[in-house]
BAFI-3210 file (N, C-alpha, C; in Angstrom, 3 decimals, decimal comma, padded with zeros to 6 digits):
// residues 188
n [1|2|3|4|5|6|7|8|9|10|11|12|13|14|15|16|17|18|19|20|21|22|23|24|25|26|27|28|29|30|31|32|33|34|35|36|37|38|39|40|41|42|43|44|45|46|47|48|49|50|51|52|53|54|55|56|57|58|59|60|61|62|63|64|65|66|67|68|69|70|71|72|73|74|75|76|77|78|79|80|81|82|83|84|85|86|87|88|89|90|91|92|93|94|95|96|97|98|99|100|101|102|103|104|105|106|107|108|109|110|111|112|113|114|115|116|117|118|119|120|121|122|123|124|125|126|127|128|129|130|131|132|133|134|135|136|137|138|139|140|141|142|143|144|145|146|147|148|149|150|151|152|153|154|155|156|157|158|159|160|161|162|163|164|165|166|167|168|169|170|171|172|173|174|175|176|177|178|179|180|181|182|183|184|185|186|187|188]
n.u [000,838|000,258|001,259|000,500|001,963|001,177|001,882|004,363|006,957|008,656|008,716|008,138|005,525|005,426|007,562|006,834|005,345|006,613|008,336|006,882|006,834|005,106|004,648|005,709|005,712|006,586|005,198|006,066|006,468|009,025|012,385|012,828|013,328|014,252|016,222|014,652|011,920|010,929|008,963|010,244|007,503|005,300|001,784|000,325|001,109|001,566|-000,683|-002,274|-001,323|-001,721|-002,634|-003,247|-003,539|-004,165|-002,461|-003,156|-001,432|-002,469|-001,325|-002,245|-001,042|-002,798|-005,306|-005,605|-006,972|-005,473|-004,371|-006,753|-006,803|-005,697|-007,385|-009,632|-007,429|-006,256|-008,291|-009,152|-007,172|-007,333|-005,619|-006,689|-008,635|-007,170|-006,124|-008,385|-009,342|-007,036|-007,029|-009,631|-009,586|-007,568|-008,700|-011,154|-009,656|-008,259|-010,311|-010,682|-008,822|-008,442|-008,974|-008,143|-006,963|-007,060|-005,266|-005,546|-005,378|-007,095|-009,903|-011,001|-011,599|-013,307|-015,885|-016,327|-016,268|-016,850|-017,565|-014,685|-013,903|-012,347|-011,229|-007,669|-005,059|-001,494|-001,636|-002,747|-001,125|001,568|002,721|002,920|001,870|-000,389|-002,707|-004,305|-005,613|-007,371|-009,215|-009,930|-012,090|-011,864|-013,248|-011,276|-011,512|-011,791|-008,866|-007,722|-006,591|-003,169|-001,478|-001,665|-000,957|000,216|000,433|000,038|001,519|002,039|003,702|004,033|002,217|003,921|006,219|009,188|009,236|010,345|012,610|012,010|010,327|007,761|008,157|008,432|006,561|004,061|004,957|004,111|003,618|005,792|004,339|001,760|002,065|003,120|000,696|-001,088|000,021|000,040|-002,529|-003,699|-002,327|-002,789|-004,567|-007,811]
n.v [-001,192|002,242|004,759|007,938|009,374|012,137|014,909|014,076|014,257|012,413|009,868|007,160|006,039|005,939|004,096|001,756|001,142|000,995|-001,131|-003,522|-003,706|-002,088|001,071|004,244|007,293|009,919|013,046|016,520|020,283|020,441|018,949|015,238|012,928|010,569|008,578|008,221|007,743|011,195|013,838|017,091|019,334|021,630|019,614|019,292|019,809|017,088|015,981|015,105|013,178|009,232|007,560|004,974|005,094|007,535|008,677|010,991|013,456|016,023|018,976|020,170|022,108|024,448|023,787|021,486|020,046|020,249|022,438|024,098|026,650|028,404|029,227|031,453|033,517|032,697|031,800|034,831|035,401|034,032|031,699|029,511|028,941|028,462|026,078|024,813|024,621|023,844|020,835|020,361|021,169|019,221|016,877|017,313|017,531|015,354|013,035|011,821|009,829|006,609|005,264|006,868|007,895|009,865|011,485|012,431|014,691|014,955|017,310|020,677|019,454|017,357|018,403|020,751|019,373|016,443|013,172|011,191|008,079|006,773|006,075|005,199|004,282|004,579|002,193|000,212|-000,956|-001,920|000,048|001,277|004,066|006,592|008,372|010,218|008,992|010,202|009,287|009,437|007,525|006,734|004,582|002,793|-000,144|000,128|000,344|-003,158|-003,576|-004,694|-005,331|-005,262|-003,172|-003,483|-000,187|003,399|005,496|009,030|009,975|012,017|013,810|014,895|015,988|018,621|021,482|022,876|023,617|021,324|019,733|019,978|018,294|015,825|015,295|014,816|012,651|009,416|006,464|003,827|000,988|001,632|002,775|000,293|-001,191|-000,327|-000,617|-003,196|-003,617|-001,967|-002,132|-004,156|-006,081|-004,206]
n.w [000,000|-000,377|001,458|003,342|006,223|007,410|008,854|010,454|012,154|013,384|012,014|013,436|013,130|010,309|009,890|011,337|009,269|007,312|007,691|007,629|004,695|002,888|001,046|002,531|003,173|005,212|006,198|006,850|008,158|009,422|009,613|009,329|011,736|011,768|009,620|006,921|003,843|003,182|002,925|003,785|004,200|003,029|003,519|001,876|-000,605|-001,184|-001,096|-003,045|-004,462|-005,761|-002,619|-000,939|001,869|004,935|007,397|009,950|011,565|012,715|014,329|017,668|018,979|019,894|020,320|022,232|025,043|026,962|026,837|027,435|029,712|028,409|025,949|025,896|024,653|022,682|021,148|021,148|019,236|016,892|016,920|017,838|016,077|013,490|013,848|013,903|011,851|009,990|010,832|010,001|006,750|006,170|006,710|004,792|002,477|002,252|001,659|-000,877|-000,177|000,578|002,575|005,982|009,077|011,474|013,904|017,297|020,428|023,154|022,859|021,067|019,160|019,056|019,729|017,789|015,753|015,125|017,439|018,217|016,836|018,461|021,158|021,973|024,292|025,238|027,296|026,589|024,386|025,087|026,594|029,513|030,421|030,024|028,035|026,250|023,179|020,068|017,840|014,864|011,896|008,671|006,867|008,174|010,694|014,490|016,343|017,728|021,187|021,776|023,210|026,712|029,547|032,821|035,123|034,804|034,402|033,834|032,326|029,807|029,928|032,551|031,559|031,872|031,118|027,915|025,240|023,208|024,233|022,618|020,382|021,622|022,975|021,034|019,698|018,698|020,070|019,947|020,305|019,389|016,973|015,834|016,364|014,104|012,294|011,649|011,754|010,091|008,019|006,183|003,595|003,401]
ca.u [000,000|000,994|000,608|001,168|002,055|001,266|001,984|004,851|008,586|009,511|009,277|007,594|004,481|006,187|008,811|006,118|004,414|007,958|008,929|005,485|006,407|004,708|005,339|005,221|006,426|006,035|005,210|006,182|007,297|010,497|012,802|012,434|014,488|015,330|016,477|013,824|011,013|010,447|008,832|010,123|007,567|003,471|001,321|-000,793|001,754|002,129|-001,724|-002,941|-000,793|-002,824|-002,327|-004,244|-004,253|-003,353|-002,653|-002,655|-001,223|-002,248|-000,766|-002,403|-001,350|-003,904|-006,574|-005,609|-008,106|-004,679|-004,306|-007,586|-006,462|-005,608|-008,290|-009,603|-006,744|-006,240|-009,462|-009,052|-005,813|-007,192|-004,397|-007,600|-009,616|-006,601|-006,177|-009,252|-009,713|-006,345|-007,819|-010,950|-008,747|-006,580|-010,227|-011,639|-008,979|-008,101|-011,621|-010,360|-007,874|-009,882|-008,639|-008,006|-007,112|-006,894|-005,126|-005,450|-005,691|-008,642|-009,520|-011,939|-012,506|-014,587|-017,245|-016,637|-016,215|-017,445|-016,850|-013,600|-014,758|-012,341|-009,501|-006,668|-003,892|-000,502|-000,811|-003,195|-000,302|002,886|003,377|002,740|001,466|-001,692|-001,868|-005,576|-005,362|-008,614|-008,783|-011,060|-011,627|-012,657|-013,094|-010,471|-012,164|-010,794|-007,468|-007,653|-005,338|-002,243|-000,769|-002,747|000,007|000,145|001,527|-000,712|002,148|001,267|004,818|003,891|001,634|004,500|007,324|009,350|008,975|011,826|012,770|011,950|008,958|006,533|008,111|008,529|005,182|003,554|005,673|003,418|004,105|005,949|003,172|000,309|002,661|002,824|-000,613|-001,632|000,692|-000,022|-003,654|-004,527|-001,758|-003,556|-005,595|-008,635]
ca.v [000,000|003,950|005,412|008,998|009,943|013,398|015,514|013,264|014,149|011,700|008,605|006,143|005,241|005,616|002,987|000,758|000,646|000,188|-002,515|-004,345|-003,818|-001,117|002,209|005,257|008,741|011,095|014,918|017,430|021,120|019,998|017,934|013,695|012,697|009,008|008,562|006,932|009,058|012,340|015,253|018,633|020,843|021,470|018,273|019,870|019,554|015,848|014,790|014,742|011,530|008,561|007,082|003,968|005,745|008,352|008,986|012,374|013,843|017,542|019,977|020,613|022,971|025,519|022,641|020,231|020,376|020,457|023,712|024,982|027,200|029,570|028,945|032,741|034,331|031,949|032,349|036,143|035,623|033,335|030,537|028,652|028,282|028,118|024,584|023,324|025,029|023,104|019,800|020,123|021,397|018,095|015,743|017,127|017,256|013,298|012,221|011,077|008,861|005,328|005,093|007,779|007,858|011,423|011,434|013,930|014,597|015,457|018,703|020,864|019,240|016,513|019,581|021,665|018,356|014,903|012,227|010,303|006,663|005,534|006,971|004,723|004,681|003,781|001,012|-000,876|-001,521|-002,132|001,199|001,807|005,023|007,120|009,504|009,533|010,136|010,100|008,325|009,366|006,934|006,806|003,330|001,491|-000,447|000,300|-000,552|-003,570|-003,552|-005,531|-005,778|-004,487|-003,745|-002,490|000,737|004,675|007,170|010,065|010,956|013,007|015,454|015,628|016,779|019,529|022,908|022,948|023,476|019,713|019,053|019,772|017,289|014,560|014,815|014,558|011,363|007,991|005,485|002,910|-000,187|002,215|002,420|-001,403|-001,920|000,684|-001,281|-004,871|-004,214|-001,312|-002,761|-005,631|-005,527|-004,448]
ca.w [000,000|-000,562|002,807|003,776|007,150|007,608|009,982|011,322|011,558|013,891|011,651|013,749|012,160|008,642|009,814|011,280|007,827|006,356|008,094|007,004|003,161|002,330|000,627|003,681|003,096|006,255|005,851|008,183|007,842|009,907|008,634|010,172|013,321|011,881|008,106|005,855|003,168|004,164|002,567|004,514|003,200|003,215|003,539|000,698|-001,644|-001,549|-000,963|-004,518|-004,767|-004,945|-001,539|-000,114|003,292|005,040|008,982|009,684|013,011|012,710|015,003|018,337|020,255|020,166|020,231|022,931|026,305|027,727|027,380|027,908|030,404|027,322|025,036|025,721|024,632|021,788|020,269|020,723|018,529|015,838|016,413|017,970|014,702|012,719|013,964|013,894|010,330|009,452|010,922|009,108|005,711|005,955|006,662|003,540|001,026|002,600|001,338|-001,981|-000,315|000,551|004,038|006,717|010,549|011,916|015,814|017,850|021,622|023,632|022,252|021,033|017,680|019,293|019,575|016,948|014,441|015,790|018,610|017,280|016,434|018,915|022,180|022,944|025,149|025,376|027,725|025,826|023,546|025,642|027,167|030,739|030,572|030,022|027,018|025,497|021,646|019,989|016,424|013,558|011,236|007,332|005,744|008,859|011,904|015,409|016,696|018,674|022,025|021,330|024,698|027,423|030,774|033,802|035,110|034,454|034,012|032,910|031,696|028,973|030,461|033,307|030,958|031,998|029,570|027,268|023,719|022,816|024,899|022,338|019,479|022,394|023,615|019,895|018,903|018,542|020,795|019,049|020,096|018,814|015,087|015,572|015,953|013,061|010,235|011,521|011,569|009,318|006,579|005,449|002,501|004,232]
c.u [000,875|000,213|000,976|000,818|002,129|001,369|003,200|006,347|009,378|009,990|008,880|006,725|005,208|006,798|007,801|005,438|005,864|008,442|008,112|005,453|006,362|005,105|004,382|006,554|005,937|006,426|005,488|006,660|008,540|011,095|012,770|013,663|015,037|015,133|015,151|012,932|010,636|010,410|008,866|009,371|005,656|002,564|000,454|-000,042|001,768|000,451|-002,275|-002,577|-001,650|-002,924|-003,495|-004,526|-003,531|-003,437|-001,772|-002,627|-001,195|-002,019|-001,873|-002,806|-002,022|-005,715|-006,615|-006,551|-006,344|-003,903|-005,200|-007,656|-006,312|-006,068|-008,956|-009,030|-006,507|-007,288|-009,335|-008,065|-006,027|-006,810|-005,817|-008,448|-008,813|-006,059|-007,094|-009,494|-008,136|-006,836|-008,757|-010,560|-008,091|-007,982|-010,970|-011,056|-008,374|-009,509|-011,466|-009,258|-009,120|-010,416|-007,847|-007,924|-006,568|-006,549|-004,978|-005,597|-007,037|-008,566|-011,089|-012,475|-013,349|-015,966|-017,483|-016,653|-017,534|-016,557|-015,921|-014,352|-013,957|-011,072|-009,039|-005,511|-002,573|-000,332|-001,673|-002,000|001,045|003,529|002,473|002,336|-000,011|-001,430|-003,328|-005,348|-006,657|-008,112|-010,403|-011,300|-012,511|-012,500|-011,484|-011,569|-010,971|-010,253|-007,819|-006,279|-004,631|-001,637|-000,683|-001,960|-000,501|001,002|000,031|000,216|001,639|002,330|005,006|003,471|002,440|006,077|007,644|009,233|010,596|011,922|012,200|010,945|007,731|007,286|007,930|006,836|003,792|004,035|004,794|004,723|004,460|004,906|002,199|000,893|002,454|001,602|-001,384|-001,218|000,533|-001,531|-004,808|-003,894|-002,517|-004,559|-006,679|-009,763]
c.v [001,245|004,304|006,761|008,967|011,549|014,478|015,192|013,760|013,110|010,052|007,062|005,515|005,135|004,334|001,663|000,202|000,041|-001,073|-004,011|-004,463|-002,373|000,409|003,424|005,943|009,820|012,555|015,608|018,764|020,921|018,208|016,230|013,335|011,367|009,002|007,538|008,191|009,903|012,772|016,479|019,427|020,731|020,046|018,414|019,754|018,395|015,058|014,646|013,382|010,731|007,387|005,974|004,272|006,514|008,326|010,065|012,513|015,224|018,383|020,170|021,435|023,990|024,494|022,012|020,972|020,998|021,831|024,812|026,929|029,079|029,819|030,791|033,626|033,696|031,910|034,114|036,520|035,071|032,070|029,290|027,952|028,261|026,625|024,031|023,694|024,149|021,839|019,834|019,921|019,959|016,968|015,870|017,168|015,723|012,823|011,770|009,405|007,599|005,117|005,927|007,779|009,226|011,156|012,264|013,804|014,823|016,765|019,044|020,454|018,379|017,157|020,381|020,564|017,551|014,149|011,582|009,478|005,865|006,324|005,491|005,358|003,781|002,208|-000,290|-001,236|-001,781|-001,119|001,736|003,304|005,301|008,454|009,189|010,185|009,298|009,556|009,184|008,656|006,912|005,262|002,465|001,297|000,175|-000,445|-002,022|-003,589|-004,876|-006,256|-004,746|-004,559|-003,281|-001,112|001,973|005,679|007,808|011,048|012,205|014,022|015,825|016,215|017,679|020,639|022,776|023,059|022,085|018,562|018,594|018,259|016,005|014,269|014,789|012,664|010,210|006,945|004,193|001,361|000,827|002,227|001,241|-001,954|-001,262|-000,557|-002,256|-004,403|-003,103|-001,546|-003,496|-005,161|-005,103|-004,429]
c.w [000,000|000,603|003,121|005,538|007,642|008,753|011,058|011,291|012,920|012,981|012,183|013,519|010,798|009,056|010,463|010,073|007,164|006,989|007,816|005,533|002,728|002,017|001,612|003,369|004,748|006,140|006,953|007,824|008,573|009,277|009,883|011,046|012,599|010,354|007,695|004,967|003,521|003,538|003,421|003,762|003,984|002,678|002,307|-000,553|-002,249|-001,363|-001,453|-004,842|-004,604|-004,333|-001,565|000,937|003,448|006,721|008,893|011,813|012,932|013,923|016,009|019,376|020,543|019,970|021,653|024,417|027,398|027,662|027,596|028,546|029,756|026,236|024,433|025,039|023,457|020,764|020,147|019,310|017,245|015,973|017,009|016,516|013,170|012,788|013,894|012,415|009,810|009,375|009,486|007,235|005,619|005,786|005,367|002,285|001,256|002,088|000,125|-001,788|000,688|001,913|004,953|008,625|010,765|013,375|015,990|019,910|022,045|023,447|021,889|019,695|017,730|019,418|018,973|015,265|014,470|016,501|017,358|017,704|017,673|020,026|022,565|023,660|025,299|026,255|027,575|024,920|024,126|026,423|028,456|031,383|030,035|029,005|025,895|024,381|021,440|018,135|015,471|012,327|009,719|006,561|006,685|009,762|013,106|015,807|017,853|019,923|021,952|022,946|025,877|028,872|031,830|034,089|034,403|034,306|033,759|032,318|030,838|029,447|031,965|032,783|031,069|030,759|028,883|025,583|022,826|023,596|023,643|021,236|020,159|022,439|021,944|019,272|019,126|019,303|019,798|018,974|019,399|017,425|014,657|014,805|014,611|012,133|010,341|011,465|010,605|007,984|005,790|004,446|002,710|003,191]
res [x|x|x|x|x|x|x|x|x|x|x|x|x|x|x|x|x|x|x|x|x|x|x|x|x|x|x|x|x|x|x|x|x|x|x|x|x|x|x|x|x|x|x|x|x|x|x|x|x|x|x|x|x|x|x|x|x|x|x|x|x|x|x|x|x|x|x|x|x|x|x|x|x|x|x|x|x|x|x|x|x|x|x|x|x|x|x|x|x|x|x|x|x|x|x|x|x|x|x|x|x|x|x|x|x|x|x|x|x|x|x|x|x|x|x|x|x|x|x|x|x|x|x|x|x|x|x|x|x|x|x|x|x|x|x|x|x|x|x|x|x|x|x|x|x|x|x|x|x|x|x|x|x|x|x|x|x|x|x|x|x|x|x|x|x|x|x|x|x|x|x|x|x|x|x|x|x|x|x|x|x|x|x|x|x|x|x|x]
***
């Protein structure tokens, strides 16, 4: 399958699909932390191609519940409805491609969109932590949990502030890539 990864510059879902076969490019305006296909540039450039799926990880931080706190001041500014107007922008120019998973955090696009079809968490898949991403899905079923542990961290949302917080705390847990390319690969 032709998969885009959009939104991704770390490389971890791409390299789960690559390691399954299949052809995965990941988009990002920054350039990709681990060598393999990467377009540095606008995700709009590359999503006329014609992909078999796409998993899109759009940007955030003026979305997530987790920063609520500054939602006010954020909507006063715009940068609020320039994310969910990106979101939405990426959901309807992806409707040509067959198959679509949109992740995102808890945020406000579950009320200004629709409920995602589906929230997991890292430690349904091997990772001992807590980290709800919400799934939207077009033409996949939902993920089943691969390997379901113990352990609730909540590492992510206790990351100190730093230059390199936000890319960390965006990166896909490598079981949740797993379970994407072993069970959204397949011919479905």
């Amino acid at each position: 399958m032709r998969i885009l990864v959009a939104c991704e510059e770390s490389g971890t879902v791409r390299d789960a699909f690559k390691a399954k076969g299949h052809y995965a490019l990941s988009c990002d305006l920054s350039p990709t932390r681990r060598i393999g296909p990467h377009y540095q540039g606008d995700v709009f450039d590359v999503i006329d191609y014609p992909w078999d799926l796409i998993i899109a990880h759009p940007p955030c931080t003026h979305t997530s519940v987790s920063g609520a706190r500054h939602f006010a001041e954020k909507w006063q500014d715009g940068r609020q409805a320039c994310g969910v107007a990106f979101f939405m922008r990426l959901w309807h120019r992806a409707e040509r491609i067959p198959r679509a998973a949109f992740e995102h955090p808890i945020s406000v696009i579950s009320s200004l969109f629709r409920k995602p079809d589906q929230i997991v968490h890292p430690w349904q898949f091997g990772h001992g932590e807590t980290k709800a991403t919400c799934l939207w899905l077009r033409g996949l079923p939902p993920l089943v949990p691969t390997n379901v542990v113990d352990g609730r961290e909540s590492r992510v949302h206790r990351m100190p502030p730093g230059p390199e917080r936000a890319r960390y705390r965006s990166e896909t847990y490598s079981g949740i890539a797993e379970a994407m390319a072993d069970q959204w690969g397949l011919d479905i």
